[in-house]
C-alpha positions in Angstrom: 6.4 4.5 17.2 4.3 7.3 15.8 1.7 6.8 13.0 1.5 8.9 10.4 -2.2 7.0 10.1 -2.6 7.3 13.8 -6.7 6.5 13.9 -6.2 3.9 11.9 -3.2 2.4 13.9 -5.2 1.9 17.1 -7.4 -0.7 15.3 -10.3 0.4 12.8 -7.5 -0.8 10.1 -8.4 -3.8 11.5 -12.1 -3.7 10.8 -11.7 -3.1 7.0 -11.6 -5.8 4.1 -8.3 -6.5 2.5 -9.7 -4.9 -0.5 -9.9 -1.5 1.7 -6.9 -2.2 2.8 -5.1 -2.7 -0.4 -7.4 0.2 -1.9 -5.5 2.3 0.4 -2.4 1.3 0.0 -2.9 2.0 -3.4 -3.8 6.2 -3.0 -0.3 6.2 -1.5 1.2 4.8 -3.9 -1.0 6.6 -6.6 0.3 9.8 -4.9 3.9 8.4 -5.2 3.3 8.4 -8.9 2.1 11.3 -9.4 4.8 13.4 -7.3 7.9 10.9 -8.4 10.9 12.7 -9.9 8.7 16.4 -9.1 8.7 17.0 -5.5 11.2 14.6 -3.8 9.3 15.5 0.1 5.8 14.3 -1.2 7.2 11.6 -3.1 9.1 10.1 -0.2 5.9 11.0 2.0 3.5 8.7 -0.2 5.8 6.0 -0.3 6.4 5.7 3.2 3.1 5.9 4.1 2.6 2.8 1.8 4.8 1.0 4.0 3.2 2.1 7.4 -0.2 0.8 5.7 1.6 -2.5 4.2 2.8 -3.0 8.0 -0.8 -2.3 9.3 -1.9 -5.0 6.9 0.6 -7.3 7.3 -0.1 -7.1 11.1 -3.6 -7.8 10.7 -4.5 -11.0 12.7 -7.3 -12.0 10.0 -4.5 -12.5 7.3 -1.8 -14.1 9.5 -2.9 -17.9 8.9 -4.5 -16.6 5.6 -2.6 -17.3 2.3 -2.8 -14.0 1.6 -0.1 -13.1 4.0 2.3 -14.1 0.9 1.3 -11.6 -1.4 0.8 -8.6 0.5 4.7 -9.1 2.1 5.3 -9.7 -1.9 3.4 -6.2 -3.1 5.5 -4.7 -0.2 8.9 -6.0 -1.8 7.7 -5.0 -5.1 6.6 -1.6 -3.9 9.8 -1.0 -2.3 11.6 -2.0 -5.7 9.9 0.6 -7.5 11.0 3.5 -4.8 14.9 2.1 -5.2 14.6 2.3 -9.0 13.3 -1.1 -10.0 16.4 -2.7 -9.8 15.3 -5.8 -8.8 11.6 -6.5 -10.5 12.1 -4.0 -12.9 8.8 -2.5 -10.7 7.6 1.1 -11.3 5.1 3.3 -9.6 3.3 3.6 -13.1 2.6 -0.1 -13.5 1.7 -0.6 -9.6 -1.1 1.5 -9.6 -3.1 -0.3 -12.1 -2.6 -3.6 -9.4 -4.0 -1.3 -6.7 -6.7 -0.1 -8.9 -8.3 -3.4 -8.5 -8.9 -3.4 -4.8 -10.0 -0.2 -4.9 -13.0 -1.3 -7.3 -13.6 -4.1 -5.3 -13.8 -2.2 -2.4 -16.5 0.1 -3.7 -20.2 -0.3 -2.1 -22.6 -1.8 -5.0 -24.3 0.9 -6.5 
């Protein structure tokens, strides 16, 4: 299969914290936001470049025992709700973001 985050594929995903992890996660999904129901290619680019990331994650050996495991499969599912409408969870890109917003801070060096 062929990685759209190729360099990060073949293991320095692996190396960062969840909180990079998630942090990243959320850009993509920041991006979805900001091109949903503008520019359908970018959209659908963002979003599945979530996934590939979510997958990355979900993969990681560090969280497979962990409890953790749980709630990144869950983000995933609620993520994916968003991109087929909310449906489900009533989930929308809008609301995600501030979720992701909080790894991201985490993830920051202290100043």
């Amino acid at each position: 299969m062929g990685y759209q985050h190729a360099s990060l594929a073949q293991g320095r995903w692996h190396q960062m914290s969840l909180a990079e992890q998630m942090g990243n996660i959320g850009s993509e999904i920041s991006r979805a936001y900001r091109w949903e129901g503008k520019e359908r290619k970018l959209f659908e680019g963002a979003f599945y470049r979530a996934l590939e990331l979510f997958d990355l994650t979900l993969a990681d050996p560090r969280w497979q025992k962990a409890r953790r495991l749980k709630e990144i499969a869950r983000a995933r599912e609620i993520v994916c709700d968003a991109y087929f409408g909310g449906h489900e969870y009533g989930s929308r890109f809008e609301d995600l973001r501030s979720y992701f917003d909080h790894f991201a801070i985490a993830a920051r060096p202290a100043a």
